[in-house]
C-alpha positions as CSV (number, residue, x, y, z in Angstrom):
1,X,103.6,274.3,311.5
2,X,107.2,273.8,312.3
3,X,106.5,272.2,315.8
4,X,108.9,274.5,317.6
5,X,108.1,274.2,321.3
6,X,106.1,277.4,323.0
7,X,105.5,278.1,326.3
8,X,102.1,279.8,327.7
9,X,101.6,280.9,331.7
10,X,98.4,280.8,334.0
11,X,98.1,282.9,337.2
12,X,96.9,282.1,340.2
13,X,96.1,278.1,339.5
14,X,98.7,276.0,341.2
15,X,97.6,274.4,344.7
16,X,98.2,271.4,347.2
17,X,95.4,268.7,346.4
18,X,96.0,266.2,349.0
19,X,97.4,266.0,352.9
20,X,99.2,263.9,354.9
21,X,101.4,261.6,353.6
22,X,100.5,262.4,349.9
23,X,102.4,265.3,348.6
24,X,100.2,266.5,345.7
25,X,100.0,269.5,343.7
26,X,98.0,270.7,340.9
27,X,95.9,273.6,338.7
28,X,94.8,274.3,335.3
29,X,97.7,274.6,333.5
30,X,95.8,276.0,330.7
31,X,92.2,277.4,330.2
32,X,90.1,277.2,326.8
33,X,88.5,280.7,325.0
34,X,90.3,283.3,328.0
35,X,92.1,285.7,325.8
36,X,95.8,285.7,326.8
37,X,97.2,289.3,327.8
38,X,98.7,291.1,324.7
39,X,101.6,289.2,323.6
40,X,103.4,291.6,321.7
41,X,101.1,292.9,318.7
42,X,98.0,289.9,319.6
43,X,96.5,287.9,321.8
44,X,95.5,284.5,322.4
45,X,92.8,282.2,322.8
46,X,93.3,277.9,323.3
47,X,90.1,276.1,321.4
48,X,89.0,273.4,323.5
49,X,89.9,270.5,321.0
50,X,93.8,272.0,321.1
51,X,94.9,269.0,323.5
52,X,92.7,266.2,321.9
53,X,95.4,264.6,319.8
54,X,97.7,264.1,322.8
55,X,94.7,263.5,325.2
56,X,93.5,260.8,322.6
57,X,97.1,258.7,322.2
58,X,96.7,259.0,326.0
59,X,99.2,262.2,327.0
60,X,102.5,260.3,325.4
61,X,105.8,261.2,327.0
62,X,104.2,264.2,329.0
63,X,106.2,265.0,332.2
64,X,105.6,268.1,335.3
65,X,108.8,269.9,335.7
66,X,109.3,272.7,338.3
67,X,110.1,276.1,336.3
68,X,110.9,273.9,333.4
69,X,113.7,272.7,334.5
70,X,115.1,268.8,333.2
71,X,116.4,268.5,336.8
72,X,113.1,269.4,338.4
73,X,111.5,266.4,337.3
74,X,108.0,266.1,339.3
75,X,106.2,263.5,337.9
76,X,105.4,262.0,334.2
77,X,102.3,260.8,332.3
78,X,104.1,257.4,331.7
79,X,104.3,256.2,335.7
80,X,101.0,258.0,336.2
81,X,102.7,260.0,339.2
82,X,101.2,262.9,336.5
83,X,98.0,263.0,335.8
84,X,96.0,265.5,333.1
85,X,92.4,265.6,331.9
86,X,90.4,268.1,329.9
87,X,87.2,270.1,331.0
88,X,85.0,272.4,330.1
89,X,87.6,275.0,331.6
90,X,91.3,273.7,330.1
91,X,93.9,271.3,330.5
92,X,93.7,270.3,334.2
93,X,97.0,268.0,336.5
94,X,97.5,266.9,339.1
95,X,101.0,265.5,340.1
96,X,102.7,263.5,343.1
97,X,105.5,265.4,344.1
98,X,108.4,263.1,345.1
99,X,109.9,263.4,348.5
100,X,113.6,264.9,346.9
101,X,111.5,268.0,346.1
102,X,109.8,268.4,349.4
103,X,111.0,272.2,348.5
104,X,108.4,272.5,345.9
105,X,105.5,271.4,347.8
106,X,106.0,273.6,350.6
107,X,106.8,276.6,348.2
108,X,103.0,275.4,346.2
109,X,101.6,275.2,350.1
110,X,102.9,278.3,351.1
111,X,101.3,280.4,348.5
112,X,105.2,281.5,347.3
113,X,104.5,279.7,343.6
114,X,101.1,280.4,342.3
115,X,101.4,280.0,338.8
116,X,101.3,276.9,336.2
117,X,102.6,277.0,332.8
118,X,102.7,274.2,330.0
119,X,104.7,273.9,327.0
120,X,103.2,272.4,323.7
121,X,103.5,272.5,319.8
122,X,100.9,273.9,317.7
123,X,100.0,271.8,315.1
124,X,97.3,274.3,313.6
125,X,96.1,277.6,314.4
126,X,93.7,280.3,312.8
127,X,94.1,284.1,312.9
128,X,91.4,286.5,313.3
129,X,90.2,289.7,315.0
130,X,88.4,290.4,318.0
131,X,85.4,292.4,318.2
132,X,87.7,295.5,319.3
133,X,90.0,295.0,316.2
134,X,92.8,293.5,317.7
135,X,94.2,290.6,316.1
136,X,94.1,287.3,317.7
137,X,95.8,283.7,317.4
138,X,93.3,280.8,318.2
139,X,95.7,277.6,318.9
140,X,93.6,275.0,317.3
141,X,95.5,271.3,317.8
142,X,98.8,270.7,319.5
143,X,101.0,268.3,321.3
144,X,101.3,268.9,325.0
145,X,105.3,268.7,325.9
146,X,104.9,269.4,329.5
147,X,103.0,271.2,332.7
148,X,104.6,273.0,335.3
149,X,104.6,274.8,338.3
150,X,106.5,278.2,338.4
151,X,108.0,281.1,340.4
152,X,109.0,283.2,337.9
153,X,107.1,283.3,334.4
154,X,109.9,283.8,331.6
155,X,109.3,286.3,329.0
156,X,106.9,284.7,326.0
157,X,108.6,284.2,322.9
158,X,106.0,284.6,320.5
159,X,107.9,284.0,317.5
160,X,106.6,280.7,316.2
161,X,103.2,282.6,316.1
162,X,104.6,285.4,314.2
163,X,106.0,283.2,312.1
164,X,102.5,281.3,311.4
165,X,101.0,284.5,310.5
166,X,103.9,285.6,308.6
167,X,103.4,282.3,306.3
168,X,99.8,283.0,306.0
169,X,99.8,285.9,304.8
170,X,102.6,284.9,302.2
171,X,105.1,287.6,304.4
172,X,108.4,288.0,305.5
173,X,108.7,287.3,309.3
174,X,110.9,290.4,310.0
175,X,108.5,292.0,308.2
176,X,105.4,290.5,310.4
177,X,107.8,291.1,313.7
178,X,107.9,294.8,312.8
179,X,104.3,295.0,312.6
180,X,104.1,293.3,316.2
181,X,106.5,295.5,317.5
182,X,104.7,299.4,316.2
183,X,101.3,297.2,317.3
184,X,100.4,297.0,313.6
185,X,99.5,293.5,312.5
186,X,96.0,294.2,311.3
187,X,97.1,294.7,307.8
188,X,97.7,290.6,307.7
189,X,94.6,290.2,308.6
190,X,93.2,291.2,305.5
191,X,91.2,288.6,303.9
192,X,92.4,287.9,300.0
193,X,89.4,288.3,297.7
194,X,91.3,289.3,294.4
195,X,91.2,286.8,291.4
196,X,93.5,287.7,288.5
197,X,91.7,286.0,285.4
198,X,94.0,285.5,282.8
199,X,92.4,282.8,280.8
200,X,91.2,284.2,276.9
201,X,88.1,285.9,277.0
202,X,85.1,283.3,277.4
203,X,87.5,281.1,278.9
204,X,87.6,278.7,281.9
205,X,89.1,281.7,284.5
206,X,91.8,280.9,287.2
207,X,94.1,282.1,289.8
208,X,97.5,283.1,289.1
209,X,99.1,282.7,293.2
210,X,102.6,284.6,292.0
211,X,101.1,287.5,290.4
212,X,97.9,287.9,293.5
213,X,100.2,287.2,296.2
214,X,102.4,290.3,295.1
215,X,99.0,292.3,294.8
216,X,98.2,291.1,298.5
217,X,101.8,292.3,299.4
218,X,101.5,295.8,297.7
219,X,97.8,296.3,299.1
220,X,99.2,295.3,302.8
221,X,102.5,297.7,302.1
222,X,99.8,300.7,300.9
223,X,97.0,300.2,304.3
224,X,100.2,300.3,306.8
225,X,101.9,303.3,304.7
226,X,98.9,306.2,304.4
């Protein structure tokens, strides 16, 4: 993958976690095998190992930001003001919100933000099809960046996953996008089971990748045309 950061939304799971003089916030920023809405041609699922890497090196460099924003800072993994743990649900924090953003923690208390997002890079991910025939993107391992609280979810640019598809299935990626965009990207999905044996006759046979991955193309060009 080319670690490009994404960003993924969760409704309805942001909430105050302590009273008094403890100003604390939190929700499941992220929850394992929910299908995402469509995002533009597929959905989503998050496997349940997807944070282990970061979980195991102990959440490195991770930091709660308010929409996002680098001058929202909230809290960070390093002072512990953030805290993140995984469960049989998803990717849970909980974060002290400093007194400077008193504004936040009466917007969470309120009910006016009720939504958490994070932001990550997928270090691997698998493509498949659910049981309706819709293709679907299972994020397999990847580096949290950051959790957050937000207002208003931005739009989800899902082009780091198009692109993972696209170099899967030995594509072009504005070829893959225009797929997504007519709601057409079954025809990647295809599985590759043609061997071109080109050995001599009684010989050891082999794969020739040039010559099957234009067969693949043609074959993908011929399902989406007729």
């Amino acid at each position: 993958m080319n670690g490009e950061t994404e960003r993924r939304f969760t409704r309805g799971l942001v909430e105050v976690r302590a009273a008094g003089d403890s100003r604390t916030i939190g929700g499941y920023a992220a929850k394992f095998n929910t299908l995402s809405r469509n995002l533009g041609g597929f959905v989503e699922r998050i496997d349940p190992g997807f944070f282990a890497k970061s979980e195991g090196d102990g959440w490195p460099r991770v930091m709660a930001r308010y929409n996002h924003d680098n001058n929202m800072l909230l809290g960070t993994s390093r002072s512990g003001t953030l805290r993140l743990a995984t469960d049989g649900t998803g990717l849970d924090y909980s974060v002290d919100v400093p007194a400077a953003r008193a504004d936040v923690y009466e917007l969470v208390q309120r009910g006016d933000v009720a939504e958490s997002s994070f932001a990550f890079r997928t270090l691997d991910d698998d493509w498949s099809m659910t049981e309706d025939g819709f293709p679907v993107r299972t994020l397999l391992a990847g580096q949290l960046v950051d959790v957050a609280p937000v207002n208003d979810p931005a739009y989800l640019d899902t082009s780091t996953g198009l692109r993972s598809l696209a170099e899967r299935a030995g594509a072009e990626l504005e070829e893959v996008r225009a797929a997504a965009e007519s709601g057409d990207l079954k025809g990647f999905l295809v599985p590759q089971r043609t061997i071109i044996d080109l050995a001599p006759e009684g010989g050891q046979g082999e794969t020739h990748p040039p010559l099957a991955l234009r067969q693949r193309r043609a074959e993908l060009y011929r399902r989406r045309t007729f």
